[in-house]
N, C-alpha and C positions, 0 to 999 in steps of 0.2 A: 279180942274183940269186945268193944262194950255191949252195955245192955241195950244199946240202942239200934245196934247193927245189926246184934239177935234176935230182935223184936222183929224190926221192920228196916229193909237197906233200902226202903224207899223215902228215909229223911234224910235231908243233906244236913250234917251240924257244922256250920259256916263261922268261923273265926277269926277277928284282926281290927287293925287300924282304922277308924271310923272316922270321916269329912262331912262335916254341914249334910246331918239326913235327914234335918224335918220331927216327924213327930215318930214317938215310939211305938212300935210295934208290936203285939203277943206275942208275935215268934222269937223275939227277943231280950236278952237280960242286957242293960249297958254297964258299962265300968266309967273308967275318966274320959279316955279316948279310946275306948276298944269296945266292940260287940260280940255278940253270939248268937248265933241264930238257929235253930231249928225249923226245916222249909220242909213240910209234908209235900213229896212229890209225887206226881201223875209216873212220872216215867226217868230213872238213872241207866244212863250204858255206858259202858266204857270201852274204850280202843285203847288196846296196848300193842306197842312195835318195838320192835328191837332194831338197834342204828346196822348197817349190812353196807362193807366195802366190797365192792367187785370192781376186779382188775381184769380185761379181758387180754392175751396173750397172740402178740400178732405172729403169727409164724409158729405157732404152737399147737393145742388142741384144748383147748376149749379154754376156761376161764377160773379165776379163784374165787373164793367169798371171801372176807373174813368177816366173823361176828365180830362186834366192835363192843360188845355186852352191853350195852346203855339201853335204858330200856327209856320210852314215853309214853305215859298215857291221857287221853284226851278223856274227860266226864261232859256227858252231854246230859242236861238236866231241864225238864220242865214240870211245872208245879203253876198250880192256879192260887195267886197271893192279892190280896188288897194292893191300893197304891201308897200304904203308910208300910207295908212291908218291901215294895219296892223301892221307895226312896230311901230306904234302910242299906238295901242292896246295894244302890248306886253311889251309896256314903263309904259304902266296904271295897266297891269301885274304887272310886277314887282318894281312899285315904292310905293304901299301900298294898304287904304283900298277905292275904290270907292263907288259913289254912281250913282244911276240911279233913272232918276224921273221913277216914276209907269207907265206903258204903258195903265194901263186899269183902275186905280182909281184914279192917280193921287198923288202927294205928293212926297217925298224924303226917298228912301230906301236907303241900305247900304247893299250891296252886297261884296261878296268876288269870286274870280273866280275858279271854278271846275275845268270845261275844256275849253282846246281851241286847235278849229285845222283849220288849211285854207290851199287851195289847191290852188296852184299859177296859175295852168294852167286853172281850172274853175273859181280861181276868189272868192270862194267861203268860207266865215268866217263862222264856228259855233263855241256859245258860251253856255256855263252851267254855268249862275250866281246861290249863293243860296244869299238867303236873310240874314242879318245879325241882328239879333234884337239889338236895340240902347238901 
C-alpha cells in the first residue's frame, strides 16, 4: 500500500491518457499526454461481486452454483473540485483507459468510466469507475 492509502483512502490518485482538458489544475502534475490526479474525496465505496453460474435441475432437486471466480468491482466516488479540475477529469474521460491506485488495498487497477456528473454550483463531482481486469 502506498503512503497515500495509509494516510487517507479518501483520495483518489487518478492516472492516464489526457484529451483537450482546458486549463491545469492543482490536483494535477501533466506529462506529454498523460496526467495524474489526486481528488480529495467527500466519500469512496466500493462493490465487489463475484460472476455465479446457476443451473437449475428439472426433475431433480434443487439446483447448482458454480463460482465462475471473476471478481468486479464498481468505485463510487464523490469529491467537491473546481471546474478546472473537472475539465481535467473529462480530458482523462475522454482520452482513454485510466488507472487508479486501490483506495483500500492498494496496488494499480484499471478502471474505465461509468458515470460522471458535477454540479457547478455545489461544486460537487460524482464518479462510477468499474474495474477493468488486466
Amino acid at each position: 500500500m502506498t503512503e497515500i492509502s495509509k494516510k487517507n483512502p479518501q483520495i483518489l490518485l487518478i492516472k492516464g491518457p489526457i484529451k483537450n482538458a482546458g486549463e491545469t489544475s492543482l490536483l494535477e502534475i501533466r506529462g506529454d499526454s498523460k496526467v495524474e490526479m489526486e481528488i480529495p474525496c467527500s466519500e469512496i465505496t466500493v462493490s465487489v461481486e463475484r460472476r455465479i453460474q446457476r443451473t437449475i435441475l428439472h426433475g431433480g432437486e434443487g439446483d447448482d452454483l458454480e463460482d465462475q471466480g471473476a471478481e468486479s468491482a464498481i468505485y463510487n466516488i464523490e469529491a467537491h473540485i473546481g471546474v478546472d479540475a473537472y475539465t481535467t477529469v473529462m480530458g482523462l474521460f475522454r482520452g482513454g483507459q485510466p488507472t487508479i491506485e486501490e483506495p483500500f488495498e492498494g496496488g494499480q487497477v484499471k478502471v474505465a468510466f461509468k458515470h460522471i456528473h458535477y454540479s457547478a454550483a455545489k461544486r460537487l463531482l460524482k464518479l462510477q469507475l468499474i474495474e477493468d481486469i488486466i
